[in-house]
N, C-alpha and C positions, 0 to 999 in steps of 0.2 A: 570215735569213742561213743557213739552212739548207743546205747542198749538195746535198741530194735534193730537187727542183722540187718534186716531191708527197710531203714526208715529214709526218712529226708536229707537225713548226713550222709548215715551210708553211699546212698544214691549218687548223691552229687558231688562226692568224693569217687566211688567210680565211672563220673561221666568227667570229671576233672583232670585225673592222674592215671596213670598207669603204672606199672612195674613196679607195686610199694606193697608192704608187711602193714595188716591190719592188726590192733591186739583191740578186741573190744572187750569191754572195762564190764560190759553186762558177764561173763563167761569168766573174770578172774576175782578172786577171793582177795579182796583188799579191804582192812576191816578201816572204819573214822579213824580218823586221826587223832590218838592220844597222844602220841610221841615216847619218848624220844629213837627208842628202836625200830627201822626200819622191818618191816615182814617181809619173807622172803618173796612173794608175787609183787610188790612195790620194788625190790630188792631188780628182780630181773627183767621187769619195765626200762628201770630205769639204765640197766647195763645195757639193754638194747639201743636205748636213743642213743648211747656214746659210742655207737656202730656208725650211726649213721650222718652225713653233714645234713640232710633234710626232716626235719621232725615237723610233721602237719599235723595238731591237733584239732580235730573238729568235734562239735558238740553243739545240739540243739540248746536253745534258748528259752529258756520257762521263762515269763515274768521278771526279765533283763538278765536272767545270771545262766551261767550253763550249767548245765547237769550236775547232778550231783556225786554222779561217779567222779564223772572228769573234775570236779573241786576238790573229792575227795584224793585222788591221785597228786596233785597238784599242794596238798596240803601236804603229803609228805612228803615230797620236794625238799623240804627244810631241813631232815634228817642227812640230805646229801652235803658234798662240800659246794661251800659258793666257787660258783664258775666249772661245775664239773661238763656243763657241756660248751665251753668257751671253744669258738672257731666252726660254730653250728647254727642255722637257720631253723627257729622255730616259727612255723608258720600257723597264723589263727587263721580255720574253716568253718564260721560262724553261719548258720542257719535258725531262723527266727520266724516266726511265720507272720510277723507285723510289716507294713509296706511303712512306717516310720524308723531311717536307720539307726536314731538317738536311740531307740529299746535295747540295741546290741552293744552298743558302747561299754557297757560295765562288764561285758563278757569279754569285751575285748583286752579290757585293762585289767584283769587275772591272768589273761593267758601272758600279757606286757611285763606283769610282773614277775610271771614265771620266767619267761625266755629272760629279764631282767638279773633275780638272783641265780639261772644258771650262767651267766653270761655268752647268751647266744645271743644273735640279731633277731629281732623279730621284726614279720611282717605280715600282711593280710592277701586273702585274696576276695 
């Protein structure tokens, strides 16, 4: 979910994985999150991920938090039902450019609480 098609996420997600569906969040119209109405580009984000058992969010690291698309996406989360992606693996793909890995931690524990209220498993890689 990078916003730079070839940045440091991007990258290392296709040196990571193979055979998977990108949506990067620079290229979809998702306005902040006022609530309570889901938009329709949030709307079929989110229909996607209930396609799949593997959901890998990845997102660079500003100043401990990830991006602001990917929070912004993630904020509307809440408009969903809890557990709507139950029996699903969301995996955090955390990129930072600090060689200290306490910086990523707070990034980690949004994506925790995302795969959390959807009730998926989360993990890292």
């Amino acid at each position: 979910m990078d916003p730079h098609t070839n940045g440091n996420t991007a990258r290392s997600v296709k040196e990571n994985f193979t055979d998977f569906e990108t949506i990067n969040l620079a290229t979809v119209k998702v306005p902040p999150f006022p609530g309570p109405k889901t938009p329709d580009e949030a709307s079929k984000i989110f229909e996607k991920m209930r396609n799949y058992d593997r959901i890998i969010i990845g997102s660079p690291v500003y100043f401990s938090g990830i991006s602001g698309l990917t929070k912004t996406m993630i904020e509307w989360e809440s408009t969903q039902p809890r557990d709507f992606l139950t029996g699903r693996r969301i995996v955090a793909f955390i990129r930072g450019m600090s060689a200290n890995p306490s910086v990523d931690q707070p990034a980690y524990a949004i994506i925790k609480n995302f795969a959390d209220y959807a009730g998926a498993t989360f993990t890292t890689i």
